[in-house]
C-alpha positions as CSV (number, residue, x, y, z in Angstrom):
1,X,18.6,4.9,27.6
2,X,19.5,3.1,30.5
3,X,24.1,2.5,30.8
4,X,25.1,-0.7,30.4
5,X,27.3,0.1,33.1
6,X,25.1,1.1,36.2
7,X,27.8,0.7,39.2
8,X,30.4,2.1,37.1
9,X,28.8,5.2,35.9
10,X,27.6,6.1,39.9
11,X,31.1,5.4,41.6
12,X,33.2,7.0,38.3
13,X,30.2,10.1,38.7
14,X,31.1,10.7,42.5
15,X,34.9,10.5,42.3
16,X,34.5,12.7,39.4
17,X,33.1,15.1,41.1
18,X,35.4,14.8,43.9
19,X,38.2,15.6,41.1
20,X,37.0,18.7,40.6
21,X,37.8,20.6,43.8
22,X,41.0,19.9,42.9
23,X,41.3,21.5,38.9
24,X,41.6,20.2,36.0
25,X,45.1,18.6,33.7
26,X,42.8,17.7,30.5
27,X,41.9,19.9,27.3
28,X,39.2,19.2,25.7
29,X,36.5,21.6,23.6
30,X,33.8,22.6,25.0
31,X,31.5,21.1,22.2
32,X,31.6,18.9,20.0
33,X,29.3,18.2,17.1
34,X,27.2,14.8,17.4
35,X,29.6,12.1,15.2
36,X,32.7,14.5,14.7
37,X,36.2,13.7,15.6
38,X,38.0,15.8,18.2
39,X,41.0,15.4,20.4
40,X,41.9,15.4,24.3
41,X,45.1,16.7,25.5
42,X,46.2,15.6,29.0
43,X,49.2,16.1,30.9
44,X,51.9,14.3,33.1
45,X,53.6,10.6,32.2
46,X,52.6,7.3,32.8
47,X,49.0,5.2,31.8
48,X,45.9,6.2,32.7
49,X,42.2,5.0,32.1
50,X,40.5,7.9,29.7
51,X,36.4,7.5,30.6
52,X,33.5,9.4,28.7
53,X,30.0,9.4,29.9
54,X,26.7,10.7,28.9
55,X,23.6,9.7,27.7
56,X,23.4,6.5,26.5
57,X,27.3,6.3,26.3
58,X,29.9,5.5,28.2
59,X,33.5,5.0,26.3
60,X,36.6,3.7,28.0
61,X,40.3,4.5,26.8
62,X,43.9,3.5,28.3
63,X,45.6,6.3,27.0
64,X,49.4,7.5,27.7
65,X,49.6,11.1,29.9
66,X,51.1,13.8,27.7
67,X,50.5,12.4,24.5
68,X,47.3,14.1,23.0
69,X,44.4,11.4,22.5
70,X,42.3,11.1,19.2
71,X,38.4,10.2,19.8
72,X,37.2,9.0,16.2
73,X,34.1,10.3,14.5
74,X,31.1,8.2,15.0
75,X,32.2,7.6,18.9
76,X,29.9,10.2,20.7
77,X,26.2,10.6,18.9
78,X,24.1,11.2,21.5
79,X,23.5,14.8,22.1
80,X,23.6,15.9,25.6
81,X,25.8,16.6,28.5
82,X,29.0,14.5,29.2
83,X,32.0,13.9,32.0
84,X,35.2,12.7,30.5
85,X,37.9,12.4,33.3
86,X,41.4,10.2,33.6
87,X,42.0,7.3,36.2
88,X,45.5,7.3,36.7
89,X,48.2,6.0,39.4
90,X,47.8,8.8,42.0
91,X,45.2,11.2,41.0
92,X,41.8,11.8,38.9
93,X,41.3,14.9,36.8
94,X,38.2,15.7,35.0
95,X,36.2,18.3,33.2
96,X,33.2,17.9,31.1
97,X,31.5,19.2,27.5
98,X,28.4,19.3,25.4
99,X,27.7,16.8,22.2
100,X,25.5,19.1,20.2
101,X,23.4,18.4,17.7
102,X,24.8,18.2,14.3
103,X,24.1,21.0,11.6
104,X,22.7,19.4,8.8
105,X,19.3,17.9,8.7
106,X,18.9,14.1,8.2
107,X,15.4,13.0,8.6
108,X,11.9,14.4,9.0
109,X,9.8,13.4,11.2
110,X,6.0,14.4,9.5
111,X,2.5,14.1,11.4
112,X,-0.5,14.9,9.4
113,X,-4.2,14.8,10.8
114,X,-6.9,14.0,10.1
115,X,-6.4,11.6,7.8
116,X,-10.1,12.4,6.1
117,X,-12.0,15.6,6.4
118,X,-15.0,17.7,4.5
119,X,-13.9,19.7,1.4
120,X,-14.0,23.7,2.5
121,X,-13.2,23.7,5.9
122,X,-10.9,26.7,7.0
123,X,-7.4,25.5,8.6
124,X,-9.1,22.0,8.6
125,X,-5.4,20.1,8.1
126,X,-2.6,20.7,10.2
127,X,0.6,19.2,10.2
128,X,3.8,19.3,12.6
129,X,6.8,18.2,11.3
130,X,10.6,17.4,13.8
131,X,13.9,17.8,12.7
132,X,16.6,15.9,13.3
133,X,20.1,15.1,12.3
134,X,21.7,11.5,10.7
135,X,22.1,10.5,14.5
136,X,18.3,11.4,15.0
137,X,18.8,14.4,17.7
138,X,16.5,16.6,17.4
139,X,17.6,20.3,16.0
140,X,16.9,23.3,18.2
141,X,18.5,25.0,16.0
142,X,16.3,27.7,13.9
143,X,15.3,25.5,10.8
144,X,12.8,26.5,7.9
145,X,10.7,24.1,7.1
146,X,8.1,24.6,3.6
147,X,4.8,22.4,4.1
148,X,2.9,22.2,0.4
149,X,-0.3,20.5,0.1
150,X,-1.5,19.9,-3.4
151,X,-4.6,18.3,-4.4
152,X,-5.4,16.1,-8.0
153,X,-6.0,19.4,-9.8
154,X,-2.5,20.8,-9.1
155,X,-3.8,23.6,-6.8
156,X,-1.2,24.0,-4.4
157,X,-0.7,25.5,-0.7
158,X,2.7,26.5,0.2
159,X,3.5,27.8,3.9
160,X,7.1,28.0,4.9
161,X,7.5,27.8,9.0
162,X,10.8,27.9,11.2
163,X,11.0,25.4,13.6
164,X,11.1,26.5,17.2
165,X,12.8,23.7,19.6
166,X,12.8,21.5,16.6
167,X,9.7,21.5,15.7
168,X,7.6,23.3,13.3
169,X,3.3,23.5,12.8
170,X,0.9,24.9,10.3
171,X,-2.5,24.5,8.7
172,X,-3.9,24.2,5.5
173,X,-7.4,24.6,4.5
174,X,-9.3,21.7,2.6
175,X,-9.8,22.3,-1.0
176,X,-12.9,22.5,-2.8
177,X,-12.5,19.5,-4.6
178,X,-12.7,16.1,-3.4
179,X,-9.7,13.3,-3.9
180,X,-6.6,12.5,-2.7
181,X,-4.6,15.5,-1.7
182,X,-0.8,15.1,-1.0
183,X,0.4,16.8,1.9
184,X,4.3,17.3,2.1
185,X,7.0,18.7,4.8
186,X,10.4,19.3,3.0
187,X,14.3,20.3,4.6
188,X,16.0,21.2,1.5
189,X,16.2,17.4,-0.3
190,X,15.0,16.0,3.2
191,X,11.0,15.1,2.8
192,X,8.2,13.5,4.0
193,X,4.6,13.0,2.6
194,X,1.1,11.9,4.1
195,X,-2.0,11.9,2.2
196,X,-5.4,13.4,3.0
197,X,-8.7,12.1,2.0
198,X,-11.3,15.0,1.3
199,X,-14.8,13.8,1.0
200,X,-17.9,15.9,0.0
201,X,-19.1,18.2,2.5
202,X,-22.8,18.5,3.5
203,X,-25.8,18.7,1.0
204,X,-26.4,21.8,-0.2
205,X,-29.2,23.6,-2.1
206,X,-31.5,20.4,-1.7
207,X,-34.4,19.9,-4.3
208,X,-36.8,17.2,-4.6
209,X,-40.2,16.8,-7.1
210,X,-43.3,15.4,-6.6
211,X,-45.4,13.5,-8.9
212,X,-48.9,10.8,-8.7
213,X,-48.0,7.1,-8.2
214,X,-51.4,5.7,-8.2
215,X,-52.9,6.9,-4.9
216,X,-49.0,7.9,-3.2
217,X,-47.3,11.1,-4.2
218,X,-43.8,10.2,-5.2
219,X,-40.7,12.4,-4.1
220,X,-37.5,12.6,-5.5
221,X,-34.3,14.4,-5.2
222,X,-32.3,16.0,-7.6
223,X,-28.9,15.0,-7.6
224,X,-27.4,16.0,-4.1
225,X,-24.4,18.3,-4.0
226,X,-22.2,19.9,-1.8
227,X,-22.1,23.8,-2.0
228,X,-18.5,22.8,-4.1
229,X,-20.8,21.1,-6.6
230,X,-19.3,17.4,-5.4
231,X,-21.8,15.0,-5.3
232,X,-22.9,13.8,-1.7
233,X,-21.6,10.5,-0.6
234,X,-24.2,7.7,-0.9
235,X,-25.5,7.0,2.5
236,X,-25.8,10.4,3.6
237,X,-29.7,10.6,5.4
238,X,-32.5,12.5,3.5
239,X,-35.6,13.6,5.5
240,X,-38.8,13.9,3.9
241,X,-41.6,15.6,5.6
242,X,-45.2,15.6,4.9
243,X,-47.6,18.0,7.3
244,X,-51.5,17.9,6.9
245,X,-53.8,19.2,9.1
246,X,-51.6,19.7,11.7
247,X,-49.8,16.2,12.1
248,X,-46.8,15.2,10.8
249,X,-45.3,12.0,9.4
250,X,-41.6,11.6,8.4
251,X,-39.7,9.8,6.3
252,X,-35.7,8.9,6.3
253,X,-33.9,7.6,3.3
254,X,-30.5,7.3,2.2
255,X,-28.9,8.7,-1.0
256,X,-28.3,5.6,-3.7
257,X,-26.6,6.6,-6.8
258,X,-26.4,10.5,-5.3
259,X,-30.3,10.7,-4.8
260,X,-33.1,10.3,-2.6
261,X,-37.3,8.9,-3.4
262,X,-39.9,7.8,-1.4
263,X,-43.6,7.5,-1.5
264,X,-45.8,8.8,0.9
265,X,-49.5,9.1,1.1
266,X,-51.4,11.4,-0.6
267,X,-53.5,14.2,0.8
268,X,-55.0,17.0,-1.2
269,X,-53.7,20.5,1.0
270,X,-50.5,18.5,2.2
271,X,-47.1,19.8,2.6
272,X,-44.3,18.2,1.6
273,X,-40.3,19.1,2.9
274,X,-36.9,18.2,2.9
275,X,-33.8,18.3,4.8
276,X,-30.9,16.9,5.7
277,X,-29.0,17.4,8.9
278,X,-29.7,20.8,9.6
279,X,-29.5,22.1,5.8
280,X,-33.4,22.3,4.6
281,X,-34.4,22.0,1.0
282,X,-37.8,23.2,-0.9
283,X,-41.1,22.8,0.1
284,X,-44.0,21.3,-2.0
285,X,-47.7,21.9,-1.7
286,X,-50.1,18.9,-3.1
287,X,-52.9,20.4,-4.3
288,X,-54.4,17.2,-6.4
């Protein structure tokens, strides 16, 4: 974030540093938690001009020399690295401390992907969840974070993960059933939730029949499943083959209401497959 005070912050930096060589007249502790109160003692008499800079902040006192000054909680928030020093008649003093992060975590911040997937797949969800405090600095602090994902059923996965830098990761594997699942990060009573589509996965054990339809042969699936047992989404592409004498003609058809039928020419000694993708299904010989 960008001071509202430019100039001021690059002359007040330079004579700051200037101050230095020469020691420092202010107490002040070395951290301070993001939002807490805390307390500078200066010495000497007289006014002087108490500034505080970091990031995104820059506060500005006229304070009395020798008389201890209170900075109120909710002042500094931005964690980081800051320069107080005093302005006064005939000198500068400064020194400088660390805002810190505060303990306790606020808010979550919870990515899930992808948002839809095949039932089945092995570490097919991840999710990386940030933690950060009311003032929304993030916690480098060690923090354990318990990712559940539960799906309609009420199977549940439960990995617990401590954050490293702020930031914790893990995967989940898809469940066998398709739905809605509900995929949750949770900080003690802080949580977040996304939700994860699981669709069927590909067909699986394919079967089709073949009967006379005047002078066609007429082929039809069974219903199409996944190897979960979920029936295959309507759309999905069904091949059917037919090979006789060498040549071979094809046929693609979507699944409507979960199966697949065509008709096809007949030849006595013909062959008749199926697939889809690269899963193949049963093969028919027409003999009639």
């Amino acid at each position: 974030m960008r001071s509202r005070y430019p100039f001021l912050f690059c002359g007040l930096t330079i004579a700051a540093h200037l101050a230095l060589a020469q020691g420092t007249s202010m107490v002040l502790p070395k951290t301070v938690e993001a939002g807490n109160a805390f307390s500078i003692q200066s010495t000497g008499s007289g006014k002087a001009t108490l500034y505080i800079m970091g990031p995104g902040q820059v506060l500005k006192r006229e304070i009395q020399l020798g008389v201890t000054t209170q900075i109120l909680g909710g002042s500094l928030y931005n964690a980081g690295h800051y320069l107080a020093f005093l302005s006064g008649d005939s000198s500068t003093e400064s020194n400088s401390f660390d805002v810190v992060p505060a303990t306790k975590p606020a808010n979550l911040s919870f990515l899930a992907k992808p948002s839809r997937l095949s039932v089945g797949l092995h570490d097919g969800i991840t999710g990386t969840a940030y933690v950060f405090d009311t003032y929304h600095n993030l916690l480098a602090a060690p923090t354990p974070v318990s990712f559940e994902l539960s799906n309609p059923s009420g199977t549940v996965q439960k990995r617990i993960v401590v954050t490293h830098d702020g930031a914790a990761w893990a995967a989940m594997d898809s469940t066998a059933q398709q739905g809605i699942d509900r995929f949750v990060a949770r900080i003690g009573e802080v949580s977040s939730t996304r939700v994860v589509g699981q669709v069927p996965g590909d067909p699986c054990g394919l079967k089709m029949n073949a009967r006379q339809s005047g002078r066609l042969v007429q082929l039809v699936t069974d219903p199409v499943r996944d190897c979960s047992g979920n029936a295959v989404l309507d759309g999905t592409v069904v091949t059917f083959t037919e090979t006789y004498k060498g040549n071979q003609s094809t046929i693609d058809e979507p699944l409507k209401h979960g199966i697949a039928e065509v008709e096809i020419s007949a030849h006595s000694g013909a062959t008749f497959s199926i697939a889809s993708g690269v899963v193949m299904g049963n093969q028919i010989r027409w003999e009639k």
